[in-house]
N, C-alpha and C positions, 0 to 999 in steps of 0.2 A: 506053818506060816500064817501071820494073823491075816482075816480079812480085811480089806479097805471101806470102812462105812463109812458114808459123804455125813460130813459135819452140820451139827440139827442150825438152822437159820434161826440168827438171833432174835427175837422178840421187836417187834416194831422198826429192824432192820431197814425194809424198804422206805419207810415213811422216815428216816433218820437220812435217806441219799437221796430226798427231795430237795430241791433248791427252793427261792422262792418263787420264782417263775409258775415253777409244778400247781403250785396250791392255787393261783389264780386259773390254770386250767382246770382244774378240780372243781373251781367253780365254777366254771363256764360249763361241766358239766353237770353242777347238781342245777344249774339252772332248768337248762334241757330235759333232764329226768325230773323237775317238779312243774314244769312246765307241761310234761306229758300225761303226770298223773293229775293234775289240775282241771285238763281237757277231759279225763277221766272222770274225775268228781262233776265238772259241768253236766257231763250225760248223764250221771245218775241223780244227782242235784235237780237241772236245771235253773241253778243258782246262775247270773251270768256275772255276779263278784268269780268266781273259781274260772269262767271266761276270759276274764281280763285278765285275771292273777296268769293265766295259761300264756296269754298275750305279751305282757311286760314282762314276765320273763326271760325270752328272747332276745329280745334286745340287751337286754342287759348281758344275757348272755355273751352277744357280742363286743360289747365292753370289756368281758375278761378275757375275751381270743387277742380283741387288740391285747390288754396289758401286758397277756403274759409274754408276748415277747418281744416286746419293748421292755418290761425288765429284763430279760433274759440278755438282750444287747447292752441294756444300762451297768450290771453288773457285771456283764463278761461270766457270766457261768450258769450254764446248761445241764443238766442230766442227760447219761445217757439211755432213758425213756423218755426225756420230754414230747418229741417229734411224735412215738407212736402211742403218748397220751394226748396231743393236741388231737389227734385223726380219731380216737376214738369217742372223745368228749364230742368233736363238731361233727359227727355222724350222730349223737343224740340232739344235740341241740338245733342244728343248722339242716337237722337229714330227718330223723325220725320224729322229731316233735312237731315242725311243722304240715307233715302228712297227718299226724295225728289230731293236731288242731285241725286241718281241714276235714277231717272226718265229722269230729266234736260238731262244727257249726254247720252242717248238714250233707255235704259231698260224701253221700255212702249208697250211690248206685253202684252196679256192679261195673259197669265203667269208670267209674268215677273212685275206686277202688285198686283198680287194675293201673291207673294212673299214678294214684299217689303213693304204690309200692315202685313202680317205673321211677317214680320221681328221688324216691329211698335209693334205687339201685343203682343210680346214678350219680348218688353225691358218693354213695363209698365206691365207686369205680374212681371217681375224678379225685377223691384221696387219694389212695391206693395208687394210681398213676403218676401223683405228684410225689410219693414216697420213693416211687421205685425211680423215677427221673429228676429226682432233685440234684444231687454229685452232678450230673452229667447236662444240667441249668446252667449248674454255678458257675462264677468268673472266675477271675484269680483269686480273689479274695474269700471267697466262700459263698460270696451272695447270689441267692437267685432272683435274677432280674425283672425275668417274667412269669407267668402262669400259662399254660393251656386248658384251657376251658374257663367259663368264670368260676371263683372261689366258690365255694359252698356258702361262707357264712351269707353269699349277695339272697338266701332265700328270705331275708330278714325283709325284704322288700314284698316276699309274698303275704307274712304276719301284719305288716304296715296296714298294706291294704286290708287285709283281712280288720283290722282293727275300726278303719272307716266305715267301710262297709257294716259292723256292728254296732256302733256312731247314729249311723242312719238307717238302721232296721231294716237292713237287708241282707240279714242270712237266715239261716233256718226254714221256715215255711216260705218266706218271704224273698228266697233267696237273688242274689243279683242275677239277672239273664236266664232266670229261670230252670226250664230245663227241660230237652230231647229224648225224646223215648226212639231208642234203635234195635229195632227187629225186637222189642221185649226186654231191652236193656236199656239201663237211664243212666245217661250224662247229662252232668249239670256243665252247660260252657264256662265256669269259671275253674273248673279242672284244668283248665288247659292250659292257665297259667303255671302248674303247676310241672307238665308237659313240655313248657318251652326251657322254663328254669333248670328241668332235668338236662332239656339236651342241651343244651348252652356249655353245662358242665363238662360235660362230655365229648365238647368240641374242641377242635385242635389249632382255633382262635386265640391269638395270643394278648395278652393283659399283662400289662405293665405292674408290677410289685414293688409299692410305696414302702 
């Protein structure tokens, strides 16, 4: 009796059952991932062009979370990975880049560390919870109405500021609000924005979905 050996995966298969929806998430994730290594090159640089470049990134990033699925509606057709390629891209762009940016422009006490992992492990719970309860969101029609917690992508408003704040020469040595020495450990208070935006996510606060 012959054996059954599973049939070898055609060559570029996957990327042939992308839609066009997919590729604008794709980009919303090379954003996030050059937006992180950018932050990267700042610190060994201290170029603060790879700064900015780290900065505008983001945002733009969030230009292609909007597109992609508003083309996704415009043309009526989805993959079925699009959903758990949106959650993976915006856990880089919207989740890990800007804890990494905050590090880049000076927030690397060990407080202040301990935050903006908290703040990471908070946009992939508040994914992760909207994947698992979206079906059960939905109306008749398929649409989810609301959100619990705010979106991930709203950390765009922590990059904003972070952007002002380098505008006006206050990060780095210089940094806004300075900074707390506790028990031998340093938090900078503009951590903390970082701190509210995690639990926000994670709250079970409802937001209406435009």
């Amino acid at each position: 009796m012959a054996e059954n050996t599973p049939a070898k995966p055609k060559p570029f298969s996957m990327i042939r059952s992308f839609v066009a929806a997919d590729f604008l998430t794709l980009g919303n994730g090379f954003c996030g991932a050059g937006s992180v290594l950018s932050a990267m090159q700042y610190l060994v640089t201290a170029d603060s062009r790879w700064l900015v470049t780290a900065m505008v990134l983001l945002p733009l990033a969030g230009i292609f979370d909007f597109a992609d699925g508003r083309v996704a509606r415009w043309r009526h057709r989805s993959s079925a990975i699009g959903a758990d390629l949106d959650s993976l891209a915006d856990v880089i762009s919207f989740g890990l880049a800007p804890a990494a940016l905050g590090f880049a422009v000076g927030l690397r006490g060990a407080l202040d560390v301990a935050i903006l992992l908290y703040f990471v492990a908070c946009g992939i719970s508040r994914l992760a919870r909207f994947n698992a309860t979206a079906d059960a969101l939905a109306d008749d029609s398929g649409k989810v109405k609301y959100f619990e917690g705010t979106p991930i992508p709203t950390s765009v408003v922590i990059v904003m500021l972070l952007a002002v704040l380098h505008s006006q020469g206050l990060l780095g040595a210089n940094i806004w609000l300075g900074a707390w020495h506790v028990g031998g450990l340093v938090l900078h208070p503009l951590t903390i924005i970082y701190a509210l935006s995690g639990s926000a996510m994670i709250s079970t606060i409802r937001f209406p979905k435009f």
